[in-house]
C-alpha positions in Angstrom: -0.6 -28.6 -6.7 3.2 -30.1 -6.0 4.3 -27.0 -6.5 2.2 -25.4 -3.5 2.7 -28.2 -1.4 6.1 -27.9 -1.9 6.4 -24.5 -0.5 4.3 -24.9 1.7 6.5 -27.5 3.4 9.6 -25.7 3.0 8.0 -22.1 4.2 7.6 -24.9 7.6 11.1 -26.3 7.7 11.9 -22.2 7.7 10.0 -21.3 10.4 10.9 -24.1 12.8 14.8 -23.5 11.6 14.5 -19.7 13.0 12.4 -20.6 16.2 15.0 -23.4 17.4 17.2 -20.6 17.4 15.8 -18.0 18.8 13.1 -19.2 20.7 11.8 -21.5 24.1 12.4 -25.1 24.0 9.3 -26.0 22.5 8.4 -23.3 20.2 10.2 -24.8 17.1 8.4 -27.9 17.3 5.5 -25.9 17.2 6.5 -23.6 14.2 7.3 -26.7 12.4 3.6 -28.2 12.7 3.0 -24.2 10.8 2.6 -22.8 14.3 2.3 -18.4 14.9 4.9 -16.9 13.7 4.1 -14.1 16.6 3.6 -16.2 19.3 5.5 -19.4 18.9 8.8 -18.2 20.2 10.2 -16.2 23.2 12.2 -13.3 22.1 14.5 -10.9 24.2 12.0 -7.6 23.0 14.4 -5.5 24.8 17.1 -6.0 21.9 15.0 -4.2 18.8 16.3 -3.3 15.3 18.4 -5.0 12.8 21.6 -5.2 14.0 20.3 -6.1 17.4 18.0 -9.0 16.3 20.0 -10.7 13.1 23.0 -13.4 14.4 25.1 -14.8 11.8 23.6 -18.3 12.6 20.3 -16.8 11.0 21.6 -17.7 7.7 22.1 -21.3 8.5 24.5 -23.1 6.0 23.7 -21.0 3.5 26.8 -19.3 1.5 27.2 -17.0 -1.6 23.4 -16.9 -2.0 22.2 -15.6 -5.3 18.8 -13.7 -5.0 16.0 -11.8 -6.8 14.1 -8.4 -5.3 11.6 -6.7 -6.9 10.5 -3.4 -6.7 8.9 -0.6 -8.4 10.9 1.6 -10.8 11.1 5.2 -8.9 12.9 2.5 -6.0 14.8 0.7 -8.4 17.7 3.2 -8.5 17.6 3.4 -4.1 16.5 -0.5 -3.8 20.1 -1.5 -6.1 21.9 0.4 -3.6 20.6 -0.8 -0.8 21.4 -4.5 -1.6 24.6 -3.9 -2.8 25.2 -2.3 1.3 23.2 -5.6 2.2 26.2 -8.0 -0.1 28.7 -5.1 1.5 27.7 -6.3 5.2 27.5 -10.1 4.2 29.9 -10.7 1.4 30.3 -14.8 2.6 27.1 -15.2 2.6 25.7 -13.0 -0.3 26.9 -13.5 -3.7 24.9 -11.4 -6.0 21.4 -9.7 -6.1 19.6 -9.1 -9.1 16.8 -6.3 -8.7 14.0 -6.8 -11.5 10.6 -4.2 -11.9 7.7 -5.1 -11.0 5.3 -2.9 -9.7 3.6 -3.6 -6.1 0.2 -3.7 -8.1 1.3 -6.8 -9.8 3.7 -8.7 -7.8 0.6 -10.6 -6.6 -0.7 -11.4 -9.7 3.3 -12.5 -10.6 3.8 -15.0 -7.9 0.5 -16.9 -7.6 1.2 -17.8 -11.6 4.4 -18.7 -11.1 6.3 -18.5 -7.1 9.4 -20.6 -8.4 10.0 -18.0 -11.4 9.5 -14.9 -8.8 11.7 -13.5 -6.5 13.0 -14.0 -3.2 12.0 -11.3 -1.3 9.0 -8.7 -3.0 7.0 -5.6 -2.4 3.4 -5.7 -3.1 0.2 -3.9 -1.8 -1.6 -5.4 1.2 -4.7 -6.6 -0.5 -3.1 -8.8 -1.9 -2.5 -11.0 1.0 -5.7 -12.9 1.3 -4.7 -14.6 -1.9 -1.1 -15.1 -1.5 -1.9 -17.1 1.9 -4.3 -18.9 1.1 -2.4 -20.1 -2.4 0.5 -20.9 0.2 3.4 -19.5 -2.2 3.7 -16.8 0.2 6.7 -17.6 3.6 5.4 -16.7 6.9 8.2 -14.2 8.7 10.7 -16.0 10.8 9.6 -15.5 14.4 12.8 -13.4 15.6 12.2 -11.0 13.2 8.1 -11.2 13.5 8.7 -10.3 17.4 10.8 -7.5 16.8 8.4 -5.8 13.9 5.4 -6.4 16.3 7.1 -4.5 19.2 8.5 -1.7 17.0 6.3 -1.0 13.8 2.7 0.7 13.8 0.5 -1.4 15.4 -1.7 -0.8 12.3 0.5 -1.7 9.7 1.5 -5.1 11.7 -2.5 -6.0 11.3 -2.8 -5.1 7.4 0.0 -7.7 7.3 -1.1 -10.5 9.6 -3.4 -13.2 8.6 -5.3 -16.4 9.7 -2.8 -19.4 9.1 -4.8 -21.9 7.3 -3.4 -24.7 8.8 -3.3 -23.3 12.6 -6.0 -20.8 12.5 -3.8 -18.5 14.4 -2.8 -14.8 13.8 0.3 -15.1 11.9 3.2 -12.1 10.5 3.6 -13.0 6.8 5.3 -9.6 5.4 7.1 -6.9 7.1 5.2 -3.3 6.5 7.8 -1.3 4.4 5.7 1.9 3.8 2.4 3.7 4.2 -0.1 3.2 1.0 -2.3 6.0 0.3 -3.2 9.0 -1.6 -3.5 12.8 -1.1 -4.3 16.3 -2.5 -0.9 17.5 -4.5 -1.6 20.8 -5.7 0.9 23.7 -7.2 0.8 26.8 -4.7 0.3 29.6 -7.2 -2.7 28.2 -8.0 -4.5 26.7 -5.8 -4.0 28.9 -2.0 -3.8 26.5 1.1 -7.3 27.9 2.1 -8.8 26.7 -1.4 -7.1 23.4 -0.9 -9.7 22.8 2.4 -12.7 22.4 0.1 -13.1 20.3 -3.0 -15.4 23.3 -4.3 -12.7 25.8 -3.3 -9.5 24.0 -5.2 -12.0 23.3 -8.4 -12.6 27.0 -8.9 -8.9 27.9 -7.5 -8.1 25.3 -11.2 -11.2 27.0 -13.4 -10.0 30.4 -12.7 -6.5 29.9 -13.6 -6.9 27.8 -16.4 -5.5 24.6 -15.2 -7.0 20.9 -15.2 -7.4 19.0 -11.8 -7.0 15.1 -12.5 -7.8 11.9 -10.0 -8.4 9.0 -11.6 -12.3 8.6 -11.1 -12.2 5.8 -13.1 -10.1 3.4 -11.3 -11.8 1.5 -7.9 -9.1 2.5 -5.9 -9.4 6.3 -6.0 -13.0 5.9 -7.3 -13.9 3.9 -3.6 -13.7 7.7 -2.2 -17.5 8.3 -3.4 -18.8 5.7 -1.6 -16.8 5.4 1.9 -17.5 9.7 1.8 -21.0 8.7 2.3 -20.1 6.2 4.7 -20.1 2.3 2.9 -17.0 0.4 4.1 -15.5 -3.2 3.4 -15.5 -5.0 6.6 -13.3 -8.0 5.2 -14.1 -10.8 3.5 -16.4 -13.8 3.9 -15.5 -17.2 5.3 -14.8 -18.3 2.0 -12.0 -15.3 1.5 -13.5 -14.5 -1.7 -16.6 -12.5 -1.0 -16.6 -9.1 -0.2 -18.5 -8.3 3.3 -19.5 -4.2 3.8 -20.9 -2.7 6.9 -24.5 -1.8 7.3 -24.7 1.4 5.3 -27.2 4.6 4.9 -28.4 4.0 1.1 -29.5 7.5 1.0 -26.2 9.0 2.3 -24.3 7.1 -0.1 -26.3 8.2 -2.7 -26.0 11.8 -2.1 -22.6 11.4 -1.7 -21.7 10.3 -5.1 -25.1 12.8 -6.5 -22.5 15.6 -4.8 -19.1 14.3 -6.3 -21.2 13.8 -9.6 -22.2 17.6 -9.9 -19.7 18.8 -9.2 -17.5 17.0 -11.9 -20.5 18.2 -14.3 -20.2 21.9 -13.3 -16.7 21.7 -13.8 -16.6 20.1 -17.4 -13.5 21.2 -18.4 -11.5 21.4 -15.4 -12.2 18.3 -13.9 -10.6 15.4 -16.2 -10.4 12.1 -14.9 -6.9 10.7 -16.4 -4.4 8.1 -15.2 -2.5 9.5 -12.3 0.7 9.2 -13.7 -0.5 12.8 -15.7 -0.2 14.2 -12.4 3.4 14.6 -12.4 3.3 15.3 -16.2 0.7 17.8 -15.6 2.6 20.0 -12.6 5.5 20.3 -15.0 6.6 23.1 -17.6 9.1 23.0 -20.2 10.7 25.6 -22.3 8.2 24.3 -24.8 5.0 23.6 -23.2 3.4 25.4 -20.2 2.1 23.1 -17.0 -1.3 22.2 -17.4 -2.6 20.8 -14.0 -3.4 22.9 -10.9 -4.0 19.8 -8.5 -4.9 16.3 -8.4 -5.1 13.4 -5.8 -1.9 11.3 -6.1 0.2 9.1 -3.5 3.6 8.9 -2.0 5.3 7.2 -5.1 5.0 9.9 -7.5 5.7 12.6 -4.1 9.4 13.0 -5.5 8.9 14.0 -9.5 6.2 16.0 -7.9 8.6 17.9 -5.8 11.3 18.3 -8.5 8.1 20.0 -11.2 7.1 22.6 -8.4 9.5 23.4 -6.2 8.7 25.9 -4.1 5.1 26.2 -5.1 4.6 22.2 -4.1 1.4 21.5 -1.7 0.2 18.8 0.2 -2.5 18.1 2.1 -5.4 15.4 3.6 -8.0 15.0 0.6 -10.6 17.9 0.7 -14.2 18.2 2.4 -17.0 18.1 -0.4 -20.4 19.9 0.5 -23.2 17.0 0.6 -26.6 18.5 1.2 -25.2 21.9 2.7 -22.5 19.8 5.2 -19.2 19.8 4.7 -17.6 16.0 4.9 -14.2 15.2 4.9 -13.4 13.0 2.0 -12.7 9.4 2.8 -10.2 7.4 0.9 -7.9 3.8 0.6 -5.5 3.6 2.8 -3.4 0.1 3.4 0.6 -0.7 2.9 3.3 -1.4 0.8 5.1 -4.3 2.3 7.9 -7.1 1.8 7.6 -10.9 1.5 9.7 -13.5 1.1 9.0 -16.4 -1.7 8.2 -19.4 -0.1 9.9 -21.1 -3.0 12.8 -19.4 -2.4 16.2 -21.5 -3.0 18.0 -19.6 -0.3 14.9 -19.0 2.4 17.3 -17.6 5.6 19.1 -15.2 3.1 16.2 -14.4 1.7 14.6 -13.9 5.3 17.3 -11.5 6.2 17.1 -9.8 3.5 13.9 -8.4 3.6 14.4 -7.7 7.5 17.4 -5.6 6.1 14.9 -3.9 3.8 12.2 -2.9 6.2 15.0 -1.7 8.6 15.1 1.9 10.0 18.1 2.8 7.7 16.5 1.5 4.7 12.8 2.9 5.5 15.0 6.5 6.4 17.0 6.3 2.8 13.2 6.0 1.1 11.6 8.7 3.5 14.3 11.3 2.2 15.2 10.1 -1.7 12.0 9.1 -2.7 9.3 10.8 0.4 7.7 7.5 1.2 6.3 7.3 4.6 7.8 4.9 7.0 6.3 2.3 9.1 8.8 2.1 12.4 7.5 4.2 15.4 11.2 5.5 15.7 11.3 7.0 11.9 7.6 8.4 12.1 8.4 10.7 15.0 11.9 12.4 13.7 12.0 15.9 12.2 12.3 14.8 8.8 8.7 13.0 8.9 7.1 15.6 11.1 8.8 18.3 8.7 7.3 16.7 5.2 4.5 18.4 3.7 3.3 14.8 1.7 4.4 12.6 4.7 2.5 14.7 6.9 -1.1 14.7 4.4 -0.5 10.7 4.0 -0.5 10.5 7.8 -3.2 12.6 8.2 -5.2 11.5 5.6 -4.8 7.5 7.1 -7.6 8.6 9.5 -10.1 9.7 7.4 -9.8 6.0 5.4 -11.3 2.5 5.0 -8.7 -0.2 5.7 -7.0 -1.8 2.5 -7.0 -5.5 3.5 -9.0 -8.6 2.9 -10.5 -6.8 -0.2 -12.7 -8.5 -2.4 -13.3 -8.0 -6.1 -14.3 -4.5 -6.3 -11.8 -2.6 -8.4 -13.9 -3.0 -12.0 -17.2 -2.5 -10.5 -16.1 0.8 -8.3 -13.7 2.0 -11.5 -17.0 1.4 -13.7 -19.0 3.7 -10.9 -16.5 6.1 -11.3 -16.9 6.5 -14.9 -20.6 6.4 -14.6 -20.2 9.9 -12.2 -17.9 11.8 -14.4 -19.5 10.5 -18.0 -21.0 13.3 -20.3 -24.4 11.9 -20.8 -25.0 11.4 -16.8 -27.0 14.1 -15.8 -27.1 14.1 -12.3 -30.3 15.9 -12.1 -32.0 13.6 -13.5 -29.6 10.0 -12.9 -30.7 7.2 -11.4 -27.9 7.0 -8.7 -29.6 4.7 -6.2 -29.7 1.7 -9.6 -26.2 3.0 -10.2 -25.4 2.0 -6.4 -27.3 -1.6 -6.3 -26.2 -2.8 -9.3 -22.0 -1.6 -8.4 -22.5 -3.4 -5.4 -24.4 -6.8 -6.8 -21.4 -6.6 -9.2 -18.9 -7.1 -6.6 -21.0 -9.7 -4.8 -21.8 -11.7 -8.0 -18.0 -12.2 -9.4 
């Protein structure tokens, strides 16, 4: 309990620290009672990106700063570089940088057991948030820099990363939106055609008929949460007590049939449809002098976009996720969509560095460097309208995917009881002539509600 306290107060002495300086007379007294970190200061929104915004005062009295980042491993290669240009452009104030893995999935999990062991500035996936808050290891953005993403970033991803302060009950920036978080139909071009890709029915017989598997991970509750939002549940945040799980006033019956259509159709594809981990995806799409490819599609997301490109070449496809036929209508697939973003450890031992830093990382150089090495999709207004967005087959069925989705923020627990769905639809013995979907739905749902 210290330990949060601790941060807590020094995530405060930060936020006031960056307000006095770039802000109204009064607005660092009110950061430093844990004020907005949106609304607490006055900033010239005129001046917008990095080297516009950062002054070498933002660092304070902070010199050769020794800092930790983590990132996922397809970034780690990209994410070394790009600090070693951030120590280039600071080289008094920087010292060294070490960048550690960890994926966004569990940087979370990492810091709420142990902030002071973590790193100083982290990725991690926006549903995460709701926790990190509320534990208070997590470092509210300094207001400069907050002022500057809200005018210049997608006004969506600035909500997946603003939250309630606890203590002032005010909307307040605590990460910096670093890339689009979503998934997509990938699919190898002399297999599946781009008309067979518009169907789910179309790109499983496109598979059948060439011998090749198609693989989504129907198992795990973030890809298995398509079966349900397709037939129109969605998670309308969380409770008062930021633990339950609130959903919208769904059609039982629509639900149903949507995972009674998803359901057959695995069964009638036995064979072809195989629900494995996605990182067989990649695996799948590519040949060797050895071993033929063995997949013909799958639904995968922006981080694997690059080994996907490098398997097919030429015969690599992308697009929004399929329609599925539900009692003789087609419906568009509905999926998870949120963001990867970057925080700053309130524990940090150098908290202005640290700040800057993960400004520096969400920059529009940095978010350009990831959009062409690596294919992620970027979250300034300025990147997502250049050639090189507009031009990319994945970027493009991530973008257009986002608006057939369900919001991934303030999620409760539902990942084991959706995964466990999932399985339920695709196991061997589930018949789904005869299954008893509607139980199947009541009891995934009293699951999530019950935890």
């Amino acid at each position: 309990m210290k330990k949060i306290v601790a941060i807590v107060l020094a995530a405060m002495m930060l936020v006031a620290a960056f307000a006095s300086c770039g802000g109204s007379g009064d607005s660092g007294s009110k950061a430093a009672q844990g004020g907005d970190s949106n609304s607490t200061v006055s900033t010239d929104t005129s001046k917008t990106g990095f080297d516009n915004v950062v002054a070498d005062s933002d660092f304070g009295d902070e010199k050769a700063a020794k800092l930790k980042v983590w990132g996922p491993d397809n970034y780690t290669k990209l994410l070394k570089k790009q600090c070693e240009d951030f120590k280039k452009k600071y080289p008094d104030r920087v010292s060294k940088i070490d960048v550690v893995v960890q994926t966004e999935a569990e940087a979370g999990t990492q810091m709420l057991s142990d902030a002071e062991a973590g790193a100083d500035v982290f990725g991690f996936a926006n549903d995460q948030l709701n926790n990190l808050v509320n534990a208070g290891v997590i470092a509210q953005i300094a207001p400069k820099y907050a002022a500057d993403v809200k005018a210049t970033f997608l006004s969506n991803a600035v909500d997946a990363c603003t939250m309630q302060n606890p203590k002032t009950k005010k909307d307040t920036l605590y990460a910096i939106p670093e890339t689009g978080n979503g998934y997509f139909l990938v699919y190898d071009k002399s297999v599946v055609s781009d008309k067979d890709a518009a169907t789910f029915e179309g790109i499983l017989a496109a598979c059948k008929k060439a011998g090749k598997q198609f693989i989504m991970d129907a198992g795990n509750g973030y890809y298995s949460c398509m079966f349900l939002f397709t037939g129109g549940l969605r998670l309308e945040g969380l409770e008062e007590d930021q633990v339950t799980q609130k959903f919208n006033k769904y059609d039982k019956k629509a639900v149903v049939a949507s995972m009674k259509a998803f359901s057959t159709l695995m069964h009638k594809y036995t064979g072809t449809f195989k629900s494995l981990a996605v990182a067989n995806i990649p695996s799948g799409f590519t040949s060797t002098s050895s071993r033929k490819s063995t997949c013909g599609a799958g639904i995968d997301g922006n981080w694997d976009t690059a080994s996907i490109k490098q398997a097919l070449g030429k015969n690599f496809g992308a697009a929004k996720l399929p329609t599925i036929n539900i009692g003789g209508k087609d419906q568009q697939i509905y999926s998870m969509y949120g963001y990867k973003s970057l925080a700053v450890n309130g524990a940090s031992k150098f908290p202005r560095t640290a700040q800057v830093l993960a400004y520096y990382l969400a920059s529009e150089k940095c978010q350009n460097e990831r959009c062409t090495e690596l294919g992620w999709s970027p979250t300034l207004e300025a990147s997502i309208n250049t050639d090189a967005v507009k031009n990319d087959v994945a970027i493009s069925a991530l973008l257009e995917q986002s608006k057939y989705s369900v919001a991934q923020v303030n999620i409760g627990k539902i990942w084991d009881p959706f995964g466990n769905l999932g399985n339920k639809l695709c196991a061997d013995n589930t018949n789904p002539e005869t299954y008893n979907f509607t139980e199947l739905l009541d009891k995934t749902i009293e699951n999530v509600l019950d935890q």
